[in-house]
Structure formats: structure tokens, C-alpha cells
N, C-alpha and C positions, 0 to 999 in steps of 0.2 A: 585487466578489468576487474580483476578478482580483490583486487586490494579496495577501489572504489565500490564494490556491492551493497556496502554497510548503508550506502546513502539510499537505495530501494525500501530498503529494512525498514530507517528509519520513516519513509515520505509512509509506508504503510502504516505502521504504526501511529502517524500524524492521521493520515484519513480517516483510521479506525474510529479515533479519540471522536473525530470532526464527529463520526455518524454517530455513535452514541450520544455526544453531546446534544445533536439535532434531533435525537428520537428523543431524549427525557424533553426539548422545545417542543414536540409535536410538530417537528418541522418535516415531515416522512421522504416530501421530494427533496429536499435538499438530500437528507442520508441516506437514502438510496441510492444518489450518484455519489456521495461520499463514499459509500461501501462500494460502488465498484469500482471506481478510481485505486480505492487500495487494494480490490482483488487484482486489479494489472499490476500495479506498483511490487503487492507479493509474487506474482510470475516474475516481472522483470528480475523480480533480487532471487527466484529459485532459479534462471534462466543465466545468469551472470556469476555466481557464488559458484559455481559447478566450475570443475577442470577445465578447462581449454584442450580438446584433443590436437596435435599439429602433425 
């Protein structure tokens, strides 16, 4: 899984972009869930980039 994690990273950083873009619209609900969308997105990729203990 660890090879695949880059793609958490990157959907985060997509969402980020999304909610800033939607706060200079004044669009507040939309970036609100824009913003937590990417705060899962960032666990998923802190949650998955970590070691696999077996």
C-alpha cells in the first residue's frame, strides 16, 4: 500500500486547492466540505505512508 499512498497526497492537495478556490468565490459551503474531504484524504495518506507492522 505504501507505494500507492502518493495518490492520498495528491486528492489532498486537490481538495485544498478546491476550498481555497471556493473561499476567494465566496462559496463557504461548498469549501467547507472541500476542506474536509481533504482533511480525510490527509489521514488516509498519514494512515497508509506509515510501515505495515506483520
Amino acid at each position: 500500500m505504501r507505494r500507492t499512498a502518493w495518490i492520498w497526497a495528491v486528492g489532498s492537495a486537490v481538495w485544498t486547492f478546491d476550498a481555497i478556490v471556493n473561499l476567494y468565490y465566496h462559496h463557504r459551503p461548498h469549501a467547507e466540505l472541500a476542506l474536509m474531504v481533504a482533511i480525510t484524504f490527509g489521514v488516509a495518506w498519514a494512515y497508509y505512508s506509515r510501515p505495515q507492522s506483520r
